[in-house]
PDBQT receptor file of N, H, CA, C and O in Angstrom, charges set to zero:
ATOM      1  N   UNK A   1      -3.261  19.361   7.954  1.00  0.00    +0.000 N 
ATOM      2  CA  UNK A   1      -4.294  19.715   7.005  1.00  0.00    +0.000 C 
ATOM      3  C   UNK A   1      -5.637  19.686   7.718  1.00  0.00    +0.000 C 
ATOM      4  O   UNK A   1      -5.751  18.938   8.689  1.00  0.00    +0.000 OA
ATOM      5  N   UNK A   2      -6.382  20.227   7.433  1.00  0.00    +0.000 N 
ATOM      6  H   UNK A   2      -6.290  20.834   6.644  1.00  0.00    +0.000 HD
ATOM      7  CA  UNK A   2      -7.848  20.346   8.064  1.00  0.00    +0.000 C 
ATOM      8  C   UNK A   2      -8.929  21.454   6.994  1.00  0.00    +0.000 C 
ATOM      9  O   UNK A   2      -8.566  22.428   6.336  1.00  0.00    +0.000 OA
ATOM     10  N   UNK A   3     -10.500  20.793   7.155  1.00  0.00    +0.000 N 
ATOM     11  H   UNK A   3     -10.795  20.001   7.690  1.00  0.00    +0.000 HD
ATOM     12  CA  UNK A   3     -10.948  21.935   6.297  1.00  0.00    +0.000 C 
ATOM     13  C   UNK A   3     -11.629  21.108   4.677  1.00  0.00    +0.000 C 
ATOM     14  O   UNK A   3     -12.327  20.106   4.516  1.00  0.00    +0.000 OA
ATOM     15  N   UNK A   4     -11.009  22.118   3.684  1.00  0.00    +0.000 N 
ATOM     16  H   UNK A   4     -10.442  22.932   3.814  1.00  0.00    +0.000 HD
ATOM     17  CA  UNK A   4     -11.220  21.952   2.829  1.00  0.00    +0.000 C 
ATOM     18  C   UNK A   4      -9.981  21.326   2.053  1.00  0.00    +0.000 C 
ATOM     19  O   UNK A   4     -10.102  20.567   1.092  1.00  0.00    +0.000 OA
ATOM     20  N   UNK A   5      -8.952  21.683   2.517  1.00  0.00    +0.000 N 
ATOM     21  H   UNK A   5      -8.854  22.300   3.298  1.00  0.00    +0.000 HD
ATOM     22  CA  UNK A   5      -7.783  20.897   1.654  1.00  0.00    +0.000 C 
ATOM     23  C   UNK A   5      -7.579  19.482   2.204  1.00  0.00    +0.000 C 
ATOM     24  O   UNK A   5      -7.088  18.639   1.453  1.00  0.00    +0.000 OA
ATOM     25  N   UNK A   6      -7.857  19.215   3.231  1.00  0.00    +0.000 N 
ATOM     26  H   UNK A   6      -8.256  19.899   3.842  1.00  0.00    +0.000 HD
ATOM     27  CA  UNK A   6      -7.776  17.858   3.773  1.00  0.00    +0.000 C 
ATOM     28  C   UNK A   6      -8.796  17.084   2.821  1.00  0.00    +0.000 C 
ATOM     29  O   UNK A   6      -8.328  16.199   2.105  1.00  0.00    +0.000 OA
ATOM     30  N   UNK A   7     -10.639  17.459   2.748  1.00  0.00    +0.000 N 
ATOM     31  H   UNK A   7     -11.020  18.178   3.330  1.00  0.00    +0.000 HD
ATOM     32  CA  UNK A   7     -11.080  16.957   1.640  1.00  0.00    +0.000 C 
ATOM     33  C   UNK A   7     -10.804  16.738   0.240  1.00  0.00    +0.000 C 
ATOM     34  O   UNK A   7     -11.221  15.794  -0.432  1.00  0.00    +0.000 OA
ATOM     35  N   UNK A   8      -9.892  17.913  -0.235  1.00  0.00    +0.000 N 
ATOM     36  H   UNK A   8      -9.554  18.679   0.311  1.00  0.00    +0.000 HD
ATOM     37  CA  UNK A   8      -9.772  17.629  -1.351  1.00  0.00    +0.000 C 
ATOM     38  C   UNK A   8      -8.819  16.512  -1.452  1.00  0.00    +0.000 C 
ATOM     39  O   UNK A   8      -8.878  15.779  -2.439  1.00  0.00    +0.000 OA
ATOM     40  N   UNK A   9      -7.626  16.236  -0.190  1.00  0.00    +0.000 N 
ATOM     41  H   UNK A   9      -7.578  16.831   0.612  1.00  0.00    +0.000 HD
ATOM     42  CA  UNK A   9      -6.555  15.521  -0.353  1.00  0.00    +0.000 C 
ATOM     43  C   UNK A   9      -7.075  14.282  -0.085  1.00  0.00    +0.000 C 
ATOM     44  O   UNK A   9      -6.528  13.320  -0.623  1.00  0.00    +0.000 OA
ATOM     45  N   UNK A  10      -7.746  14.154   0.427  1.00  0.00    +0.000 N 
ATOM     46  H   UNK A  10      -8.190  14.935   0.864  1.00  0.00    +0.000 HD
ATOM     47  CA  UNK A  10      -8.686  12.338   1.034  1.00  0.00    +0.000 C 
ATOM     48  C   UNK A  10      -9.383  11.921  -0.864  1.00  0.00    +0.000 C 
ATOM     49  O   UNK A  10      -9.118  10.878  -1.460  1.00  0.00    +0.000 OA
ATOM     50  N   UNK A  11     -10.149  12.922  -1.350  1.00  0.00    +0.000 N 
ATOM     51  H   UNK A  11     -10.365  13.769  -0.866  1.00  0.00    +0.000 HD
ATOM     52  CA  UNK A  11     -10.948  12.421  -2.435  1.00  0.00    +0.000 C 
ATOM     53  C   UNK A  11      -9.500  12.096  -3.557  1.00  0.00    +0.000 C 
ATOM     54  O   UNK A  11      -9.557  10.965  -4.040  1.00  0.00    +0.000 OA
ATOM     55  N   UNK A  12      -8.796  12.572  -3.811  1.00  0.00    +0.000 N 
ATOM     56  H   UNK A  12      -8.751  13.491  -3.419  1.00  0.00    +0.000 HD
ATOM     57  CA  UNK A  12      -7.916  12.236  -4.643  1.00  0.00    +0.000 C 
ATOM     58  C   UNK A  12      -7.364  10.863  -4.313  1.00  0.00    +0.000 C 
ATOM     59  O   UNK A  12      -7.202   9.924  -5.092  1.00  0.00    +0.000 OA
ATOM     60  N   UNK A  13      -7.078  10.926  -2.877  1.00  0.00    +0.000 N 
ATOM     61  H   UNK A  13      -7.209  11.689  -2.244  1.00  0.00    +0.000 HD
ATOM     62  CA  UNK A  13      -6.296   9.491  -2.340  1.00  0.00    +0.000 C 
ATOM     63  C   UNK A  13      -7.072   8.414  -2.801  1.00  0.00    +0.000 C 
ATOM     64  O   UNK A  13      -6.482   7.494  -3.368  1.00  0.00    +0.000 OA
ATOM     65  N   UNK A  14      -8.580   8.354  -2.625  1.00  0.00    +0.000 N 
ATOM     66  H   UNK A  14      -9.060   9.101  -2.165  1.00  0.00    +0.000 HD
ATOM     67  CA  UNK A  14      -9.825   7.743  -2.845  1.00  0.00    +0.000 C 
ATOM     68  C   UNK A  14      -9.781   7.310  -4.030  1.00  0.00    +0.000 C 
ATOM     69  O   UNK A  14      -9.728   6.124  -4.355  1.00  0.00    +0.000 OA
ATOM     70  N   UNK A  15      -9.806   8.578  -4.996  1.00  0.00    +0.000 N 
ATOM     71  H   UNK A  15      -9.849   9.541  -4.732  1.00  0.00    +0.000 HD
ATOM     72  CA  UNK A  15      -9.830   8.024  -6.395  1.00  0.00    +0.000 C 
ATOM     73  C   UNK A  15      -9.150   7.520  -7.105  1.00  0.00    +0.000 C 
ATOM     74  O   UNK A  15      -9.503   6.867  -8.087  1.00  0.00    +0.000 OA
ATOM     75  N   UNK A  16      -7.308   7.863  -6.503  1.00  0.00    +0.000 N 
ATOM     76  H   UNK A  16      -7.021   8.393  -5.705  1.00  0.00    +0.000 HD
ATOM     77  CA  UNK A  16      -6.441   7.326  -7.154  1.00  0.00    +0.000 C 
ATOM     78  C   UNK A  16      -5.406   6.156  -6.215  1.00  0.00    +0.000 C 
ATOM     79  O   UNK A  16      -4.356   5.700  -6.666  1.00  0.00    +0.000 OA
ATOM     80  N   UNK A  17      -5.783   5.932  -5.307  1.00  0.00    +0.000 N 
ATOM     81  H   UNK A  17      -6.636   6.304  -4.941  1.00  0.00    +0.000 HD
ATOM     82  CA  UNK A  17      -5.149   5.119  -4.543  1.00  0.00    +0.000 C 
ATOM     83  C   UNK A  17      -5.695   3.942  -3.112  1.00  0.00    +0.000 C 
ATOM     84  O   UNK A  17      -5.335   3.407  -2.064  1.00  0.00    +0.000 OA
ATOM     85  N   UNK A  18      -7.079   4.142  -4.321  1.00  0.00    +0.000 N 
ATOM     86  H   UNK A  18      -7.371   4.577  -5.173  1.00  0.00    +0.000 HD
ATOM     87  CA  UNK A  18      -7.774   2.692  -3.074  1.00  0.00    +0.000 C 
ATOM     88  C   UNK A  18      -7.928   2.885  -2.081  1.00  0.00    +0.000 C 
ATOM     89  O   UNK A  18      -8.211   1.822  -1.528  1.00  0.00    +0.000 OA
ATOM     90  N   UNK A  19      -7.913   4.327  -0.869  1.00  0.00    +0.000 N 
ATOM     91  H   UNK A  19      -7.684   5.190  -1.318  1.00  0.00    +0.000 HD
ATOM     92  CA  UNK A  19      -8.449   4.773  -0.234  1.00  0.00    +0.000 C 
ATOM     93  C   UNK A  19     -10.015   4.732   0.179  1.00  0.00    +0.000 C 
ATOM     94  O   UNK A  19     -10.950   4.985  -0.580  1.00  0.00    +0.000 OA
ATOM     95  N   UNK A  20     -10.107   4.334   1.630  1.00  0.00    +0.000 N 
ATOM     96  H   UNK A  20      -9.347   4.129   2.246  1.00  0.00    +0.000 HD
ATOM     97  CA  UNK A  20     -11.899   4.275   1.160  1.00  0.00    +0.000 C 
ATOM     98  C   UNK A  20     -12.531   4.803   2.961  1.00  0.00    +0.000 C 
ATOM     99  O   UNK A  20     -12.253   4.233   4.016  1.00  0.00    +0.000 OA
ATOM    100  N   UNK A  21     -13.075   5.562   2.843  1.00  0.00    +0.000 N 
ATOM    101  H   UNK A  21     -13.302   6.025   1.986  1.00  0.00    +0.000 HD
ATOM    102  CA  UNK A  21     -13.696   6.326   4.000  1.00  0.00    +0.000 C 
ATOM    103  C   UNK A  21     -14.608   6.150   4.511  1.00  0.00    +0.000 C 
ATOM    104  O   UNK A  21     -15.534   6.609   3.842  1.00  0.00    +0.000 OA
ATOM    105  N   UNK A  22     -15.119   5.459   5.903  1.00  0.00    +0.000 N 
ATOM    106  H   UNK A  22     -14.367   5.086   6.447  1.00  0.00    +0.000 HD
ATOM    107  CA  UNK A  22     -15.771   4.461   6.098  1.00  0.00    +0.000 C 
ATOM    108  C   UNK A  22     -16.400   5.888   7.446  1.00  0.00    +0.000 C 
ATOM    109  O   UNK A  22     -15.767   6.563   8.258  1.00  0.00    +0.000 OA
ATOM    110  N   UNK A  23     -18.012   5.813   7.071  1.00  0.00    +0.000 N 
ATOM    111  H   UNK A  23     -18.526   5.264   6.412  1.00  0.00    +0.000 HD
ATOM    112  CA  UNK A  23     -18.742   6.700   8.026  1.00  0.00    +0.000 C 
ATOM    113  C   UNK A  23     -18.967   5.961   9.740  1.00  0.00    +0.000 C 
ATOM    114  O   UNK A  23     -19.321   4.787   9.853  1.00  0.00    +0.000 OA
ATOM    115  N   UNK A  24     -18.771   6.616  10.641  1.00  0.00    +0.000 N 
ATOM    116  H   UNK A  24     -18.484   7.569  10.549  1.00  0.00    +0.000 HD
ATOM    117  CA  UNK A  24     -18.778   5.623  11.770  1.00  0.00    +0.000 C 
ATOM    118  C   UNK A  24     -20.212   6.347  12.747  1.00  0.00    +0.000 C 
ATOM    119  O   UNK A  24     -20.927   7.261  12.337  1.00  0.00    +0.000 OA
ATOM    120  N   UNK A  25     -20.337   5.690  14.001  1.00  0.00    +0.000 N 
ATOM    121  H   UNK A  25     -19.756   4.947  14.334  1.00  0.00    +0.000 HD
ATOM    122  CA  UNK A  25     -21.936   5.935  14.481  1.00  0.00    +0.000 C 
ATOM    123  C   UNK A  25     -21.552   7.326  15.054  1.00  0.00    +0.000 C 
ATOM    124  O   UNK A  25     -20.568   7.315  15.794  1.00  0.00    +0.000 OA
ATOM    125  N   UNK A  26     -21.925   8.061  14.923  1.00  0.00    +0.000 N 
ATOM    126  H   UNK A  26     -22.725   8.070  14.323  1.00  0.00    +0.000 HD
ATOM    127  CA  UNK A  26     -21.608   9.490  15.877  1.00  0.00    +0.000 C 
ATOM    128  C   UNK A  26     -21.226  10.328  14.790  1.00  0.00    +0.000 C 
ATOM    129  O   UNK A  26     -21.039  11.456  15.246  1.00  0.00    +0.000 OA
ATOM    130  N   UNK A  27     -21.068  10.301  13.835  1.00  0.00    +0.000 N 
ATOM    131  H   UNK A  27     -21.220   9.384  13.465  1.00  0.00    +0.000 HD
ATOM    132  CA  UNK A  27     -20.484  11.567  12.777  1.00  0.00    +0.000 C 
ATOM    133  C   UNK A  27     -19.533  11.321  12.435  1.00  0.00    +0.000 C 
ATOM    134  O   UNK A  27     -19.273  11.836  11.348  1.00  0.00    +0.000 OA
ATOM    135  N   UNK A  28     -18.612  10.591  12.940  1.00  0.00    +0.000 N 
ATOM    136  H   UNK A  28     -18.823  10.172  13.823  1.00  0.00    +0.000 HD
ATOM    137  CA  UNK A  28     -17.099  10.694  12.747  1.00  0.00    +0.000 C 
ATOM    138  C   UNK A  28     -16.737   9.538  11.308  1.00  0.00    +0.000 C 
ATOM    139  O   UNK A  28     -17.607   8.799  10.849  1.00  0.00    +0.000 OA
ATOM    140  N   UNK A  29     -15.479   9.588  10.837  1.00  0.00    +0.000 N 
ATOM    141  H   UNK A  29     -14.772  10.189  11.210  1.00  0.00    +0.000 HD
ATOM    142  CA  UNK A  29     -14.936   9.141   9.332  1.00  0.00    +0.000 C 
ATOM    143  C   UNK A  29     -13.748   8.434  10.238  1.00  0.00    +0.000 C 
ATOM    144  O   UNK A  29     -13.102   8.769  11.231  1.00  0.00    +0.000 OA
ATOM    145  N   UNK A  30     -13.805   7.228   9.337  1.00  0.00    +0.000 N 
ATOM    146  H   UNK A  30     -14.330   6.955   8.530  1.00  0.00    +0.000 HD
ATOM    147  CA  UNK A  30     -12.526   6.503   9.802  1.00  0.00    +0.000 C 
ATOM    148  C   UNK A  30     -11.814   6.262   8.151  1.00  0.00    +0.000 C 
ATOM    149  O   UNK A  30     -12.558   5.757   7.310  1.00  0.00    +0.000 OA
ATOM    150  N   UNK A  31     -10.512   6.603   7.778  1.00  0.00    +0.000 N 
ATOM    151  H   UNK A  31      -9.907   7.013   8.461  1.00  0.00    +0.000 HD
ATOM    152  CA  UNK A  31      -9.607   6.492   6.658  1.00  0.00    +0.000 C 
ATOM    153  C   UNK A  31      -9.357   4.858   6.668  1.00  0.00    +0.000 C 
ATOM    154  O   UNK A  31      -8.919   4.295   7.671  1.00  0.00    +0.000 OA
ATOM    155  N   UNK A  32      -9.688   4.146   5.428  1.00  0.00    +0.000 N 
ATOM    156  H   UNK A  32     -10.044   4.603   4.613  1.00  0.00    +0.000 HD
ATOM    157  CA  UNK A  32      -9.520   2.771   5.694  1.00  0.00    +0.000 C 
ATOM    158  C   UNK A  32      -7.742   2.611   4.185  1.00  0.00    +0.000 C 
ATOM    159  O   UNK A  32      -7.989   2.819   2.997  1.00  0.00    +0.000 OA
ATOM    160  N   UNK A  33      -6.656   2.347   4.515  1.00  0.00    +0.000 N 
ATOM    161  H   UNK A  33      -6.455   2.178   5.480  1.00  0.00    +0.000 HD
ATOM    162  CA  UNK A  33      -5.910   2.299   3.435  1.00  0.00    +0.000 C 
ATOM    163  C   UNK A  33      -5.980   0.697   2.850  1.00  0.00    +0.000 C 
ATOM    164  O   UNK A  33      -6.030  -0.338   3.514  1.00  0.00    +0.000 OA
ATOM    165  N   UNK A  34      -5.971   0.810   1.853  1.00  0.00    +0.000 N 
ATOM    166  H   UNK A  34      -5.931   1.651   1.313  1.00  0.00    +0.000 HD
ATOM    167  CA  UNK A  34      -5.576  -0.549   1.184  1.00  0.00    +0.000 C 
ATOM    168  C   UNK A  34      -5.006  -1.254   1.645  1.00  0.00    +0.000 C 
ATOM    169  O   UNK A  34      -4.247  -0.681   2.426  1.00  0.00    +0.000 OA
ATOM    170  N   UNK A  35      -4.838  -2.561   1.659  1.00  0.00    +0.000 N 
ATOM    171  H   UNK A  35      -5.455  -3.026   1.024  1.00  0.00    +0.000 HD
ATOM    172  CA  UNK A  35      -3.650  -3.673   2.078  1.00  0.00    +0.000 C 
ATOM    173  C   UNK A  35      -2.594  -3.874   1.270  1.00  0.00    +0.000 C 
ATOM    174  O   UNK A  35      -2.557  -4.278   0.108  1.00  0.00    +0.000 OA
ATOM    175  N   UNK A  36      -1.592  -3.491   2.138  1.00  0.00    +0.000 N 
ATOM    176  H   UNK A  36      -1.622  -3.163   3.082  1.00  0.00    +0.000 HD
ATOM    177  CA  UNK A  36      -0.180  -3.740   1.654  1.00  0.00    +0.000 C 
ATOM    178  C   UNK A  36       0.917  -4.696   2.443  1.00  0.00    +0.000 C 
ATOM    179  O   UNK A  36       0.428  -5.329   3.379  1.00  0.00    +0.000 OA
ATOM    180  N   UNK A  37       1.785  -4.817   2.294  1.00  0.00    +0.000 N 
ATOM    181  H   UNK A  37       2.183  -4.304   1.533  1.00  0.00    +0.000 HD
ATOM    182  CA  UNK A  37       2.743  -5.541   3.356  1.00  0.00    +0.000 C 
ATOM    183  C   UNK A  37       3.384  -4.636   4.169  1.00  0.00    +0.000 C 
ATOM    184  O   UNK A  37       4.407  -5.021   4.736  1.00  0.00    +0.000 OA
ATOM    185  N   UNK A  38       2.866  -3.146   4.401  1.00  0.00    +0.000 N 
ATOM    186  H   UNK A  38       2.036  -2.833   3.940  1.00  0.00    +0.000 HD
ATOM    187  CA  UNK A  38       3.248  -2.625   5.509  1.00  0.00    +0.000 C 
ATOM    188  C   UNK A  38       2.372  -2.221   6.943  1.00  0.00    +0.000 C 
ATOM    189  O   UNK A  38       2.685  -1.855   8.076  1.00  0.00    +0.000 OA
ATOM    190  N   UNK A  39       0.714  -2.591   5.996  1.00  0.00    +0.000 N 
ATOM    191  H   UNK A  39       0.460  -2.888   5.076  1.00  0.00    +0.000 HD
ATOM    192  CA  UNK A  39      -0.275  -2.617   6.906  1.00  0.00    +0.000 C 
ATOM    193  C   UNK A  39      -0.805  -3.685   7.255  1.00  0.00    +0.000 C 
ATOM    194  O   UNK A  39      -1.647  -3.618   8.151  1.00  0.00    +0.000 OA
ATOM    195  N   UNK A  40      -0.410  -5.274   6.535  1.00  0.00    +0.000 N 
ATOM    196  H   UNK A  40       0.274  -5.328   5.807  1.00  0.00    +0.000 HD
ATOM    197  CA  UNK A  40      -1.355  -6.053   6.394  1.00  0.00    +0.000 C 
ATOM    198  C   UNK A  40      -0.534  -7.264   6.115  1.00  0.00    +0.000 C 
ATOM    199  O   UNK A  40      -0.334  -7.857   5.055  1.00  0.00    +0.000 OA
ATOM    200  N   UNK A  41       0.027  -7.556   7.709  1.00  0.00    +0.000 N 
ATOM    201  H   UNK A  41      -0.136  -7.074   8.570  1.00  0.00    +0.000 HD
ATOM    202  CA  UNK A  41       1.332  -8.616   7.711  1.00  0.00    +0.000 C 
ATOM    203  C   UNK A  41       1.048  -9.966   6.762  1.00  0.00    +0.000 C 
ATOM    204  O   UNK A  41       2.001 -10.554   6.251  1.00  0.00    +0.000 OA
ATOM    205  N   UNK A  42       0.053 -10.291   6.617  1.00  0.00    +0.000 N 
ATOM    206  H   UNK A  42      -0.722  -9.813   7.032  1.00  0.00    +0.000 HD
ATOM    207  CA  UNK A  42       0.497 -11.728   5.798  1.00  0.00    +0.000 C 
ATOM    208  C   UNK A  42       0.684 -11.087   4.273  1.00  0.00    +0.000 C 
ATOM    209  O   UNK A  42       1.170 -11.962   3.556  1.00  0.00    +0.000 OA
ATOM    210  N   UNK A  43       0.462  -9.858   3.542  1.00  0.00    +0.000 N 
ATOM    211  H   UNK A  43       0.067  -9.147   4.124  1.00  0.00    +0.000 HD
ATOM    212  CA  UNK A  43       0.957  -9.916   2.579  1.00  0.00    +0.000 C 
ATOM    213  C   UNK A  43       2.552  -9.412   2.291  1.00  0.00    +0.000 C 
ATOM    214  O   UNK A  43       2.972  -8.972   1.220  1.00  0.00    +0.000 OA
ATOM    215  N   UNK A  44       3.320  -9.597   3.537  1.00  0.00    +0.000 N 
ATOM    216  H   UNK A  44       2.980  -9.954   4.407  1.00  0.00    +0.000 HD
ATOM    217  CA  UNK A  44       4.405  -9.505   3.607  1.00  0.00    +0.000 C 
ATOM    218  C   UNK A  44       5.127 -10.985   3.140  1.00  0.00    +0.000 C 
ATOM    219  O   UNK A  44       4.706 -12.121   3.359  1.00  0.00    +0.000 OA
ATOM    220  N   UNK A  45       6.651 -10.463   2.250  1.00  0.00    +0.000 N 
ATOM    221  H   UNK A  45       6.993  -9.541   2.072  1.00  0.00    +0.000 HD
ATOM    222  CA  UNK A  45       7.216 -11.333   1.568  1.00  0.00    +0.000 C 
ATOM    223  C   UNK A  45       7.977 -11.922   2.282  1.00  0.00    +0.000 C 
ATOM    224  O   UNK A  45       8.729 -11.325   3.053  1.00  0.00    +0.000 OA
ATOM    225  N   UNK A  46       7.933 -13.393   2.155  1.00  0.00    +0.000 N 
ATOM    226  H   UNK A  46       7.322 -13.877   1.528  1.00  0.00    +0.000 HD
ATOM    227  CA  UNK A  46       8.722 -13.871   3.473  1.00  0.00    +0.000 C 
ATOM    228  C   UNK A  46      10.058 -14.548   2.606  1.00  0.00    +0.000 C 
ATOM    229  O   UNK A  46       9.742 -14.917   1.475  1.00  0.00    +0.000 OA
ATOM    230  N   UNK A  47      11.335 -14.737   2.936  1.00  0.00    +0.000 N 
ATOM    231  H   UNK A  47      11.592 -14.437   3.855  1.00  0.00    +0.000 HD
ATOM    232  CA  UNK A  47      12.492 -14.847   2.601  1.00  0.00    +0.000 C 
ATOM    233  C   UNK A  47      12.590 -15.983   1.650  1.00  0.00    +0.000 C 
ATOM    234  O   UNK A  47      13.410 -16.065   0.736  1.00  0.00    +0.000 OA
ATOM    235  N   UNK A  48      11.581 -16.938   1.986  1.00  0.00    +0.000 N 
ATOM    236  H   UNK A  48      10.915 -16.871   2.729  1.00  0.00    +0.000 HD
ATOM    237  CA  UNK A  48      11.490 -18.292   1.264  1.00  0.00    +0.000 C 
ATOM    238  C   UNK A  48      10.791 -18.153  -0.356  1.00  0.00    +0.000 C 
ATOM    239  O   UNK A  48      10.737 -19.056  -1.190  1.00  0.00    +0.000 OA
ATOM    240  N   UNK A  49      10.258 -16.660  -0.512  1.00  0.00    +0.000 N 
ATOM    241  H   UNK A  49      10.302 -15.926   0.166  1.00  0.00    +0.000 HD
ATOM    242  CA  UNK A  49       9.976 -16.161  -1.715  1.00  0.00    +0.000 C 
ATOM    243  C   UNK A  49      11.136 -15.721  -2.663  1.00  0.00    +0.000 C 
ATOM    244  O   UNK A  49      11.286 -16.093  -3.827  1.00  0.00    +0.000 OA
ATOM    245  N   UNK A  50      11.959 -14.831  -1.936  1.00  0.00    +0.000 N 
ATOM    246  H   UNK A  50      11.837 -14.528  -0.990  1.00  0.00    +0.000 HD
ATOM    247  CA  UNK A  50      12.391 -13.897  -2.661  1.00  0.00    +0.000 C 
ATOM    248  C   UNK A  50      13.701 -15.054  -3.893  1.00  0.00    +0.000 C 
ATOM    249  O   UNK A  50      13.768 -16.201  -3.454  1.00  0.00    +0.000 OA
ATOM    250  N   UNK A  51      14.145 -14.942  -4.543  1.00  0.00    +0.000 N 
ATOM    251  H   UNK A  51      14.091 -14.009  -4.900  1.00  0.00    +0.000 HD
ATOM    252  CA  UNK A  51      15.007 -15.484  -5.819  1.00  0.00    +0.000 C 
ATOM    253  C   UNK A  51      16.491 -15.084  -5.267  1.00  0.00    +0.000 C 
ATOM    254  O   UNK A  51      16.599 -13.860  -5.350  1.00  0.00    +0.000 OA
ATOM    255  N   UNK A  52      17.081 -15.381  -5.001  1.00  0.00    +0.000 N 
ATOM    256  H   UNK A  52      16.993 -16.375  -4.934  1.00  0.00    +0.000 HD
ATOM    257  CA  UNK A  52      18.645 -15.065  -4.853  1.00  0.00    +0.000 C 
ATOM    258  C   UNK A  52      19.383 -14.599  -6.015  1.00  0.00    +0.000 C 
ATOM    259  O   UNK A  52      19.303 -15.164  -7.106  1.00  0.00    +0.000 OA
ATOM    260  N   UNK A  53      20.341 -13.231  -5.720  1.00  0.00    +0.000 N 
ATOM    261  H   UNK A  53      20.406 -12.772  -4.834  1.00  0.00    +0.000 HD
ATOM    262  CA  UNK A  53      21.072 -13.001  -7.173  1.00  0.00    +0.000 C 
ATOM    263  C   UNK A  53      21.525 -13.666  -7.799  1.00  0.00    +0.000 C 
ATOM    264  O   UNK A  53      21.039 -13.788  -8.923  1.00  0.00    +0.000 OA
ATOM    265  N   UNK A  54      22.610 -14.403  -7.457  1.00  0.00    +0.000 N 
ATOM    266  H   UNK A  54      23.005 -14.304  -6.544  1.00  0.00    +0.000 HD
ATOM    267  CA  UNK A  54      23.161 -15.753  -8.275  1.00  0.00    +0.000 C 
ATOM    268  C   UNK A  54      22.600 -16.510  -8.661  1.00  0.00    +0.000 C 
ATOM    269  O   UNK A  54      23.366 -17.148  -9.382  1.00  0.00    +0.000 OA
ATOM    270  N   UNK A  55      21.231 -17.135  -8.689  1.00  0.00    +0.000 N 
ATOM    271  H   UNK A  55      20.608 -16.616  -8.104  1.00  0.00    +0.000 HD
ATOM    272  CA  UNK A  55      20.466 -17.594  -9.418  1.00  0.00    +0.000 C 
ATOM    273  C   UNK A  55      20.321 -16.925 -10.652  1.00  0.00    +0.000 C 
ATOM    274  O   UNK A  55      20.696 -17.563 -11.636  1.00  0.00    +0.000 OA
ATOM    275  N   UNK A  56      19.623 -15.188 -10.936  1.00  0.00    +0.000 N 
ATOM    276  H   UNK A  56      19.318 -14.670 -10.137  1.00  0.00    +0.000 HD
ATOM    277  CA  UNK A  56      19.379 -14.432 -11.616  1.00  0.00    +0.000 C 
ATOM    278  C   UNK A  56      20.359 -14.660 -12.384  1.00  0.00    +0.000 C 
ATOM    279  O   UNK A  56      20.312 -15.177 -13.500  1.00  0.00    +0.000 OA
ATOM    280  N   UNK A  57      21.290 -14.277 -11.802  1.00  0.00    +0.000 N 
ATOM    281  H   UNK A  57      21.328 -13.857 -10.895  1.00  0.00    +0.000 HD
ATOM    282  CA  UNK A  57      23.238 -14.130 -12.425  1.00  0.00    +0.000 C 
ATOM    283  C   UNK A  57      23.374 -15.259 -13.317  1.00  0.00    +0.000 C 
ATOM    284  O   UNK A  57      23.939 -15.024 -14.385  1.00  0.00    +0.000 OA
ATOM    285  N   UNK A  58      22.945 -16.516 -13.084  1.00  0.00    +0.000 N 
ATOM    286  H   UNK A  58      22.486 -16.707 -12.217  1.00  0.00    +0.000 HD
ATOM    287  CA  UNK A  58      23.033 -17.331 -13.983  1.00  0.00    +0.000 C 
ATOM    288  C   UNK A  58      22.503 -17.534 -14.918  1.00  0.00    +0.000 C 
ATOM    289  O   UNK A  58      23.202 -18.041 -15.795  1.00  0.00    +0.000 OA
ATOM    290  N   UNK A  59      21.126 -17.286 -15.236  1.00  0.00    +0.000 N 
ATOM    291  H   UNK A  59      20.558 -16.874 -14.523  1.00  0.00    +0.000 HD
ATOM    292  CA  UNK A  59      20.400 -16.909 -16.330  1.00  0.00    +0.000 C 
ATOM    293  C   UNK A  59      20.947 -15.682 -16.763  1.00  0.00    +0.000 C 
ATOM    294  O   UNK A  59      21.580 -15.967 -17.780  1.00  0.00    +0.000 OA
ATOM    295  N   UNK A  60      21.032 -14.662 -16.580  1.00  0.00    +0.000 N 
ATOM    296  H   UNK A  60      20.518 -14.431 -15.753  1.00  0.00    +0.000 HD
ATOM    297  CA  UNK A  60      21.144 -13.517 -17.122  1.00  0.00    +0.000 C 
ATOM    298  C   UNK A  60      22.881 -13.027 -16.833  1.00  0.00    +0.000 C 
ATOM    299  O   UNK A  60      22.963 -11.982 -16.188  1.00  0.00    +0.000 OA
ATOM    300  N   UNK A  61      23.876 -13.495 -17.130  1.00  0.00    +0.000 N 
ATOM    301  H   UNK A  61      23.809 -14.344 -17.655  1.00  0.00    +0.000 HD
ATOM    302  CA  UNK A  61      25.142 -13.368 -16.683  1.00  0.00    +0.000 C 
ATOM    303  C   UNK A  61      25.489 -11.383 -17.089  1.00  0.00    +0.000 C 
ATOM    304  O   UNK A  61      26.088 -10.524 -16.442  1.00  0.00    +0.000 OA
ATOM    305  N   UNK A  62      24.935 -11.349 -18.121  1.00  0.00    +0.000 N 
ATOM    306  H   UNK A  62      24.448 -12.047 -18.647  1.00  0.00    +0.000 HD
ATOM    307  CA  UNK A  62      25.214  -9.879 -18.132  1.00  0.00    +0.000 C 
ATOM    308  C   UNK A  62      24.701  -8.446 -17.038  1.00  0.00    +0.000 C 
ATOM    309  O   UNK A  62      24.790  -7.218 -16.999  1.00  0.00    +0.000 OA
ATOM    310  N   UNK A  63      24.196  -9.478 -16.337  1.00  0.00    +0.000 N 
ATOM    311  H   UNK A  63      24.125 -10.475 -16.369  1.00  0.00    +0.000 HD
ATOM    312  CA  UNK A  63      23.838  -8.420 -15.096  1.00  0.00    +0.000 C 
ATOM    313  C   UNK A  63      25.215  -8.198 -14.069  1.00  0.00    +0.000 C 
ATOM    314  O   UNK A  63      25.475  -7.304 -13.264  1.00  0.00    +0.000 OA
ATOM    315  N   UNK A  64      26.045  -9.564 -14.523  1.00  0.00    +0.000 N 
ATOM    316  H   UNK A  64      25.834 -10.291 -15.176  1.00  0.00    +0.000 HD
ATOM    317  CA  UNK A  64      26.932  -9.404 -13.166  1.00  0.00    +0.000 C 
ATOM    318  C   UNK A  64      28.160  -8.397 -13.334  1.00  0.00    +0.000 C 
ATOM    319  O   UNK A  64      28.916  -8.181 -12.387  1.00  0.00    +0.000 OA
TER     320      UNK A  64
């Protein structure tokens, strides 16, 4: 993409997805994305979070 459809596709990202476009010294745009756990390792879920099925399973037996 380049141009005008690349702008239009950045302002949408912007408006609808926390996108934010950061002006740098010389002219140039740097794309900043939100933090997620695929950009932004500590909000990655670490194993000691996650709930095990059989736990679930036991409260909720009709899942099994």
């Amino acid at each position: 993409m380049e141009g005008l459809s690349l702008d239009k596709f950045l302002e949408h990202q912007i408006s609808s997805n926390g996108w934010y476009v950061e002006k740098l010294f010389g002219g140039g745009q740097l794309v900043i994305l939100p933090p997620n756990e695929d950009n932004y390792p500590k909000l990655k879920k670490s194993i000691v979070e996650s709930i095990p099925l059989e736990h679930v399973s036991k409260l909720f037996p009709i899942l099994t």
